[in-house]
LOSENU-388575 format. One record per residue (C-alpha): x, y, z; residue number from 0; residue in one letter. Coordinates in nm, 2 decimals. Layout:
BEGIN
@x = X | y = Y | z = Z | seq = NUM | type = A $
...
//
This chain:
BEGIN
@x = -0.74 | y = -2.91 | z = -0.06 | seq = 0 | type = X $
@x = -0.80 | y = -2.53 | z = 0.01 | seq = 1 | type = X $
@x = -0.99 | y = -2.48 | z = -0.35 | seq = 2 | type = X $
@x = -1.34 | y = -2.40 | z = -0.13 | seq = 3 | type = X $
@x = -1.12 | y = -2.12 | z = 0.05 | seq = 4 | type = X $
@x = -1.02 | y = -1.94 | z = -0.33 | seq = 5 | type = X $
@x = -1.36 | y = -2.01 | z = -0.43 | seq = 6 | type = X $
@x = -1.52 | y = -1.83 | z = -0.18 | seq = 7 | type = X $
@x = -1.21 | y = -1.51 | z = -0.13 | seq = 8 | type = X $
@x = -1.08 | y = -1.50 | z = -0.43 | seq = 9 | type = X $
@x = -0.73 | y = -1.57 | z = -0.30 | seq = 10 | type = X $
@x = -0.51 | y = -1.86 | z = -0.16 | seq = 11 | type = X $
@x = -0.51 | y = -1.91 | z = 0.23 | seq = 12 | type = X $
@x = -0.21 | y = -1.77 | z = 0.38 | seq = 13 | type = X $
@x = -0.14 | y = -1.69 | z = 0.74 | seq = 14 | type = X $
@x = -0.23 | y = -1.33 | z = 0.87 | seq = 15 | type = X $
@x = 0.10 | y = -1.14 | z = 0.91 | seq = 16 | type = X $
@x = 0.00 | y = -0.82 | z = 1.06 | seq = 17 | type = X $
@x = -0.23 | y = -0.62 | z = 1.21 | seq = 18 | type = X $
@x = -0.37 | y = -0.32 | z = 0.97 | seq = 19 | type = X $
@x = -0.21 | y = 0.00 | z = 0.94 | seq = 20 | type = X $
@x = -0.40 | y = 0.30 | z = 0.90 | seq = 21 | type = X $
@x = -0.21 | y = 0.61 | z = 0.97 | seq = 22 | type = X $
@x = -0.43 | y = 0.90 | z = 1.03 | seq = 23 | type = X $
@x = -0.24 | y = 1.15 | z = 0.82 | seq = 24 | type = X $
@x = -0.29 | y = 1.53 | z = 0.82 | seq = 25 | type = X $
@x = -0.18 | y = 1.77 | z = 0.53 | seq = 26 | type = X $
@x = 0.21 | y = 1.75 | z = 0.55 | seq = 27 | type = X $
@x = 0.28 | y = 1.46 | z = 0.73 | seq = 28 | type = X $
@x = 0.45 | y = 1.16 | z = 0.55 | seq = 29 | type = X $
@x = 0.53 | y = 0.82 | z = 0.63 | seq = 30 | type = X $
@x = 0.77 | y = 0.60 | z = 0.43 | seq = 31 | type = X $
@x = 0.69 | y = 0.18 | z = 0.35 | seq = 32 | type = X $
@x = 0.85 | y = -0.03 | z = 0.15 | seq = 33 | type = X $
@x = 0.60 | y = -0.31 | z = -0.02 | seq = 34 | type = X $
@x = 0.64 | y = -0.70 | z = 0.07 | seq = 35 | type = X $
@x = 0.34 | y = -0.76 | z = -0.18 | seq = 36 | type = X $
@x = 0.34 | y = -0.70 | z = -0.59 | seq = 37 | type = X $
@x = 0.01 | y = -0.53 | z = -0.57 | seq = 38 | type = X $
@x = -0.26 | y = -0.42 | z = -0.32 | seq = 39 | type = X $
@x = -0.60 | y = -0.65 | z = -0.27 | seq = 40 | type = X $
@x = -0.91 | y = -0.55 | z = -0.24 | seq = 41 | type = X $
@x = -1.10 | y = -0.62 | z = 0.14 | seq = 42 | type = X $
@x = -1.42 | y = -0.58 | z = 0.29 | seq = 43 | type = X $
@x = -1.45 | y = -0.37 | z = 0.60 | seq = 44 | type = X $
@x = -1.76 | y = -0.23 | z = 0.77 | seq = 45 | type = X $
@x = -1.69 | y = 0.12 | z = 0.59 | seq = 46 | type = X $
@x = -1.68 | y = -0.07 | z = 0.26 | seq = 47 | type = X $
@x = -1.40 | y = -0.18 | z = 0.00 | seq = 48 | type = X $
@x = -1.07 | y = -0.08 | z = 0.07 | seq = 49 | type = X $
@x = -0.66 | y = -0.13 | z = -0.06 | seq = 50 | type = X $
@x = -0.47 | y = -0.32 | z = 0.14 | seq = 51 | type = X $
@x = -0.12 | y = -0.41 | z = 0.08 | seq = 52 | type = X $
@x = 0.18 | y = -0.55 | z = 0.34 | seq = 53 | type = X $
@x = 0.46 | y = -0.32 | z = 0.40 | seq = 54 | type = X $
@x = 0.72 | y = -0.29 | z = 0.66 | seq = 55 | type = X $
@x = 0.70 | y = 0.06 | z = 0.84 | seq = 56 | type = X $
@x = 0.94 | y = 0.12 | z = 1.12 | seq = 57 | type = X $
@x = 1.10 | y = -0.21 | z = 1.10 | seq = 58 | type = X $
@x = 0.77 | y = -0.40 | z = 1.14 | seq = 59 | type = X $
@x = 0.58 | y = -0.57 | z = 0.89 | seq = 60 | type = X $
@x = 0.22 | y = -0.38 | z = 0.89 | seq = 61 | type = X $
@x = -0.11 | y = -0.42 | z = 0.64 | seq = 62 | type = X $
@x = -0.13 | y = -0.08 | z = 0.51 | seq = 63 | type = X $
@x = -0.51 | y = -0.03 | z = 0.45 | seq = 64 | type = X $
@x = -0.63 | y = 0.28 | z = 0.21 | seq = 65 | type = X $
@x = -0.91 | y = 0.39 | z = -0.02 | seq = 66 | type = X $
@x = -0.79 | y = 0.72 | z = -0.16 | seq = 67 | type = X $
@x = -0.82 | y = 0.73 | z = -0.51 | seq = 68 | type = X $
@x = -0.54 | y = 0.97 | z = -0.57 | seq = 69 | type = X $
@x = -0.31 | y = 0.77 | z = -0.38 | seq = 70 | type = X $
@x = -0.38 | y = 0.48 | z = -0.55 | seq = 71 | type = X $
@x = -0.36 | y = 0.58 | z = -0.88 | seq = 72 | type = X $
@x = -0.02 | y = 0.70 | z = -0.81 | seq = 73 | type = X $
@x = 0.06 | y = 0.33 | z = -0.69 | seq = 74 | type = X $
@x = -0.09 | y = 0.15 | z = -0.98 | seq = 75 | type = X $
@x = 0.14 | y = 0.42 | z = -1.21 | seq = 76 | type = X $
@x = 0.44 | y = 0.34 | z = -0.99 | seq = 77 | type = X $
@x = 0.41 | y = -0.03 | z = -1.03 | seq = 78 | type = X $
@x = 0.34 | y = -0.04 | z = -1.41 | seq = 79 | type = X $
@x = 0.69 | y = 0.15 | z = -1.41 | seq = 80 | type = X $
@x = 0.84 | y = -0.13 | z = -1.20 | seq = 81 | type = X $
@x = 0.63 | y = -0.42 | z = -1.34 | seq = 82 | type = X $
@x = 0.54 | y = -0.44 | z = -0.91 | seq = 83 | type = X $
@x = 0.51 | y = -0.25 | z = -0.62 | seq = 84 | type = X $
@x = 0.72 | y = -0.60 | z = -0.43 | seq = 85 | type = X $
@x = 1.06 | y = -0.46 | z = -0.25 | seq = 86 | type = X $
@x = 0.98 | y = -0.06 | z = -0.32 | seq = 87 | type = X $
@x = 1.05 | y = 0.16 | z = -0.03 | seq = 88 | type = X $
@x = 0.86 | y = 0.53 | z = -0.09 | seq = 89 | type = X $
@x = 0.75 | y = 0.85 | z = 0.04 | seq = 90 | type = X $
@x = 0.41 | y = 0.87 | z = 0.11 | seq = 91 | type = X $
@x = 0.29 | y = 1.26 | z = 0.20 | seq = 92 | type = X $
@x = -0.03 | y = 1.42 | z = 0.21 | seq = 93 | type = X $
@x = 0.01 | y = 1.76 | z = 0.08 | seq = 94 | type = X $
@x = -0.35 | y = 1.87 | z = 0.08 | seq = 95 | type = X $
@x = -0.75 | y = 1.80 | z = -0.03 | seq = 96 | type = X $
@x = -0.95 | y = 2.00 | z = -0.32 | seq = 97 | type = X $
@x = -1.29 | y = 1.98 | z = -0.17 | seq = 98 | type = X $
@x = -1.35 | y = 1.61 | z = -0.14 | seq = 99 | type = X $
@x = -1.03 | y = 1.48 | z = -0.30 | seq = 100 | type = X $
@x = -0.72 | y = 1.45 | z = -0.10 | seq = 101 | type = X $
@x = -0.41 | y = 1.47 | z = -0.26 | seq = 102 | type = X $
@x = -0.09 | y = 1.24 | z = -0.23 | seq = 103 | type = X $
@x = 0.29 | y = 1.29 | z = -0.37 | seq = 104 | type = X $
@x = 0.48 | y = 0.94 | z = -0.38 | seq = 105 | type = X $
@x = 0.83 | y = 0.91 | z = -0.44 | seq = 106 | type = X $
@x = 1.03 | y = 0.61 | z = -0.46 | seq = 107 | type = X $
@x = 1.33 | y = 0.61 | z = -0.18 | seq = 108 | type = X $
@x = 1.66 | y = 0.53 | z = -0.33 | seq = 109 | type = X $
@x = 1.84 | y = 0.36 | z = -0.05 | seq = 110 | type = X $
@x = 2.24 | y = 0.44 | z = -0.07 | seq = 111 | type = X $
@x = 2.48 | y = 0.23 | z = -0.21 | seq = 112 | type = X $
@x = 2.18 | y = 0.06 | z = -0.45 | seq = 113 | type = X $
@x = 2.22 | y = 0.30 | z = -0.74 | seq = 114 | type = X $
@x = 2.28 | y = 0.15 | z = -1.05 | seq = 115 | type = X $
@x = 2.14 | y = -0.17 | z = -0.95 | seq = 116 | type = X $
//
């Protein structure tokens, strides 16, 4: 019933959840997500192409918009290790930028009481 909608986005239709989430981050500061979606999608904004992947930060579900290649490379690494990004909770910091580039470390959050699992 909806095929004209995939056609044209690429994507089912689903309701919008959230509003987007673009934390203006300077060297050193971090903010921690965990991922509601297997993988980010790809979106067109008036700055061009960007990541965008639904996460809940600070207890509310958020669209967690990026375009940072470092930062996503590190994602796509993470979720081939997991087989998906879906239910990870990490560390996101920004430790820095090398002329244009801006560098990211990510690290998974272990919450306690799940080891082992």
């Amino acid at each position: 019933m909806s095929e004209w909608f995939r056609k044209f986005f690429g994507r089912p239709p689903r309701k919008r959840r959230n509003l987007p989430f673009m934390p203006p981050m300077k060297d050193g500061d971090e903010i921690v997500v965990e991922f509601l979606d297997p993988e980010p999608r790809v979106i067109k904004t008036k700055y061009g192409q960007r990541l965008a992947i639904d996460v809940v930060h600070e207890d509310q579900e958020k669209t967690f918009i990026f375009a940072h290649v470092n930062l996503a490379e590190q994602l796509a690494l993470l979720a081939e290790e997991h087989g998906s990004l879906q239910g990870l909770k990490v560390r996101i910091k920004r430790v820095g930028r090398q002329g244009r580039i801006v560098r990211y470390e990510v690290e998974e959050v272990k919450e306690e009481g799940r080891e082992g699992e």
